[in-house]
ZADOLUM-413112 format. One record per residue (C-alpha): residue in three letters; x, y, z. Coordinates in steps of 0.05 Angstrom, whole numbers, m for minus. Layout:
REC   resn       xx       yy       zz
REC    ala        X        Y        Z
...
***
This chain:
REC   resn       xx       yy       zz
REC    unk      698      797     1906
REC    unk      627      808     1911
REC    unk      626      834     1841
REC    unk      666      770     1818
REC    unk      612      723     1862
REC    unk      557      755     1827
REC    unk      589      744     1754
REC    unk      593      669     1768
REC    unk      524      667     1792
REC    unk      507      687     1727
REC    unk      550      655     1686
REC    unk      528      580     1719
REC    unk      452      588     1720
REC    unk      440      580     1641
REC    unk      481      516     1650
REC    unk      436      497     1706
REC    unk      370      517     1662
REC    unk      375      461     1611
REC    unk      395      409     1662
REC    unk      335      416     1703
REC    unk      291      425     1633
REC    unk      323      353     1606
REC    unk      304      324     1679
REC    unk      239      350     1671
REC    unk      228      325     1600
REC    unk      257      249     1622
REC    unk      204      243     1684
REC    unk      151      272     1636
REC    unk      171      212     1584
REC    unk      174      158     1646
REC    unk      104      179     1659
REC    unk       73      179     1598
REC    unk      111      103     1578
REC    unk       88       75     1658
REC    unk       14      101     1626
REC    unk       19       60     1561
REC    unk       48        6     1590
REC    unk      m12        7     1642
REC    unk      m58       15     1587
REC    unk      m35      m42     1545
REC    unk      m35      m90     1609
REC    unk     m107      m65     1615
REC    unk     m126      m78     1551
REC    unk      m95     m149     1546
REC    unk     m128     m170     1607
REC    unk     m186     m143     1592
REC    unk     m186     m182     1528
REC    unk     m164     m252     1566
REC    unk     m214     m239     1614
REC    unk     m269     m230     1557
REC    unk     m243     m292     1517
REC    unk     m252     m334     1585
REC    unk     m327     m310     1602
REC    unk     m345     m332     1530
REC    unk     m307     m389     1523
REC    unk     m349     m411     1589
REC    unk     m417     m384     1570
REC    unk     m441     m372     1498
REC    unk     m384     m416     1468
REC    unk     m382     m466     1527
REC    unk     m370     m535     1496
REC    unk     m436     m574     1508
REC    unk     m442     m654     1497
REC    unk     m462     m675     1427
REC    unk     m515     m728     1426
REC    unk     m516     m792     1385
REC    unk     m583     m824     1377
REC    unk     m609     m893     1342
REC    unk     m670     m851     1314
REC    unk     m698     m923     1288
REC    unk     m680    m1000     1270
REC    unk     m720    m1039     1222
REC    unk     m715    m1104     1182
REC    unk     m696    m1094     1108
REC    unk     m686    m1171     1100
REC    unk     m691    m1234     1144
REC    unk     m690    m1312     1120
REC    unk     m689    m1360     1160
REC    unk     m698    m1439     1170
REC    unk     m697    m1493     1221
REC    unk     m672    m1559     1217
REC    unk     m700    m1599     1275
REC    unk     m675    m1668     1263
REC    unk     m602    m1634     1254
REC    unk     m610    m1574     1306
REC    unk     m590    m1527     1255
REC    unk     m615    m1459     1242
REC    unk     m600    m1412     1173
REC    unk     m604    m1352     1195
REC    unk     m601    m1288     1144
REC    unk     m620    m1215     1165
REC    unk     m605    m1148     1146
REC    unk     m622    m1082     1193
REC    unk     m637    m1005     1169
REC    unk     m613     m961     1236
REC    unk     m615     m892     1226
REC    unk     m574     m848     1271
REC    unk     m567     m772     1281
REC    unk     m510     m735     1310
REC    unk     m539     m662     1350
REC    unk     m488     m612     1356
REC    unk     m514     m562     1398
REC    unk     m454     m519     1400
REC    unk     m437     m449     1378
REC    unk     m372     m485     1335
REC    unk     m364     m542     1295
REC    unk     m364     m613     1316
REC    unk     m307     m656     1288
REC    unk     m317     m725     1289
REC    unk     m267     m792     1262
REC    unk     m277     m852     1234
REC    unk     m319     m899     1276
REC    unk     m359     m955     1268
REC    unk     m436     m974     1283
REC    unk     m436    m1053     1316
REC    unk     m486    m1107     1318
REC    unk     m487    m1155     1371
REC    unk     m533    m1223     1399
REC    unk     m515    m1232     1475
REC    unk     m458    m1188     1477
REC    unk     m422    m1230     1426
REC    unk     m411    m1175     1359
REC    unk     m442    m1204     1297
REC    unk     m448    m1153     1245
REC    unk     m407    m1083     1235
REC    unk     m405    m1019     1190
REC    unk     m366     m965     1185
REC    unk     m384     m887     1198
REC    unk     m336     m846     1161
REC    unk     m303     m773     1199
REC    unk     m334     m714     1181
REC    unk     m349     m648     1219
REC    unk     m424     m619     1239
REC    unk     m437     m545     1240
REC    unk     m458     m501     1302
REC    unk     m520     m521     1330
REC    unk     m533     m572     1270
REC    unk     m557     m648     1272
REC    unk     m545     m690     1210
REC    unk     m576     m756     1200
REC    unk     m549     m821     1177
REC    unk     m577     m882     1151
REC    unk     m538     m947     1163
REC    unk     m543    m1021     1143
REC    unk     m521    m1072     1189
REC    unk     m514    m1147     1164
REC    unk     m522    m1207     1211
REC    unk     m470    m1256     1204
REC    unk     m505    m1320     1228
REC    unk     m447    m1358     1226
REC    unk     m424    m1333     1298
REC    unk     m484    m1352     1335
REC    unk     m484    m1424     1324
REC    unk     m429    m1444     1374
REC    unk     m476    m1401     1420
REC    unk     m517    m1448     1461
REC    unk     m576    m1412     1466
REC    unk     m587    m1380     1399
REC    unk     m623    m1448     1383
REC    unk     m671    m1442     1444
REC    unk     m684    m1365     1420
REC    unk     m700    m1378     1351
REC    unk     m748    m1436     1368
REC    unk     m780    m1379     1408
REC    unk     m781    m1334     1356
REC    unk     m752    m1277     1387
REC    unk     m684    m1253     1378
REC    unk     m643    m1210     1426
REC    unk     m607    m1162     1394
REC    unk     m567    m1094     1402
REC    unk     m532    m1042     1363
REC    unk     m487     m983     1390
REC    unk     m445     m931     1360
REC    unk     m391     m904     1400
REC    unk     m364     m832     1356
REC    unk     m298     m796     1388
REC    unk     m288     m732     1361
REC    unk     m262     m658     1389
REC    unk     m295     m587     1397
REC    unk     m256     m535     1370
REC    unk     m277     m467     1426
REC    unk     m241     m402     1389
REC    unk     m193     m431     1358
REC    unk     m164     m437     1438
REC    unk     m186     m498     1475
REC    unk     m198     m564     1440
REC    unk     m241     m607     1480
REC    unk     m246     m679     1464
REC    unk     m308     m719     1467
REC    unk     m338     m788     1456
REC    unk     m406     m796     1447
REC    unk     m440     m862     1450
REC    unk     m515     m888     1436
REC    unk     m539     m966     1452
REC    unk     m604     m989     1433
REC    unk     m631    m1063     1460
REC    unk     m678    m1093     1412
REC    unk     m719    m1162     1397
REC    unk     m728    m1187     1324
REC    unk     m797    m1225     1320
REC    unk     m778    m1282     1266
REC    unk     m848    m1310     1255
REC    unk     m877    m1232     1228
REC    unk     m807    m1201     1207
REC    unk     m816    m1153     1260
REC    unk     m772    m1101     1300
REC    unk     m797    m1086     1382
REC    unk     m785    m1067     1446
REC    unk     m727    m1017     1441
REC    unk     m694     m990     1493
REC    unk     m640     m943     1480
REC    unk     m593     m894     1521
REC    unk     m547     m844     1498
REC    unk     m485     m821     1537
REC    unk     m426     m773     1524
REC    unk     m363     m769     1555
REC    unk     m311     m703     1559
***
């Protein structure tokens, strides 16, 4: 019996050998996948984390700036006709604008439009095609706005102003466009610029202007 005991002893422990050797191999093959898998979860985050930190320091979106650089009189006629309390009234504006990106990306910007206005009534308008300014870029535009004199005379006290001989006037801009950060987060921004004026009629003049700039995320 003993003999018989001993001869199955030996008989089962190859079998036993391989079993414990493929257990082995699968807890090996667990560990190493559980150490990619960690490593690959590392790395992403790693990554997400480093797009974050950028995409809210060295490419955080900043507020491009619109500014009426200057407004002058290309052309101004005008008359008065006192025994009919009429006034002609013809006038045509240079304003130059520039449009600051100070970003690390591109500025895109659509169509908009540059208006004219006595009083807060709008009296002359131009259009300011889309286009797109590089990282940290400013591009300059030069504009002419028309007066159309033919919506001020209903206004009661465009009379009184031209007898004066100075005109109240204002121009703004008002640009939407969007920041493109990494190709990730698309901010959207409008950036607007107003500039108060007077237009000396009796020396064709352009003076005190006031202007103020202001952009909105």
């Amino acid at each position: 019996m003993e003999v018989e005991s001993l001869r199955g002893k030996s008989e089962k422990s190859p079998m036993e050998q391989p079993n414990s050797s493929d257990a082995a191999r699968v807890l090996r093959n667990r560990r190493k996948w559980r150490t990619i898998s960690f490593t690959v979860i590392g790395v992403l985050v790693f990554i997400i984390l480093l797009v974050v930190i950028l995409a809210f320091t060295a490419f955080k979106a900043k507020r491009p700036v619109t500014t009426i650089d200057d407004v002058s009189l290309r052309d101004l006629r005008f008359s008065v006709n006192l025994a009919r309390l009429q006034v002609l009234l013809n006038a045509t504006f240079h304003v130059n604008i520039s449009i600051t990106n100070p970003n690390k990306v591109g500025f895109k910007f659509k169509d908009s439009n540059a208006e004219l206005s006595y009083r807060d009534q709008q009296v002359g308008e131009v259009p300011i095609p889309a286009g797109k300014i590089s990282a940290d870029q400013t591009v300059p535009m030069n504009l002419t706005l028309t007066l159309m004199a033919d919506r001020l005379i209903s206004d009661a006290k465009f009379f009184s102003d031209v007898m004066s001989g100075e005109l109240p006037l204002s121009a703004r801009t008002e640009i939407p466009g969007k920041v493109n950060v990494m190709n990730m987060f698309r901010i959207r921004v409008v950036s607007t610029s107003s500039c108060d004026f007077t237009v000396y009629l009796f020396n064709s003049s352009v003076g005190d202007q006031n202007c103020q700039y202001k952009t909105q995320f």
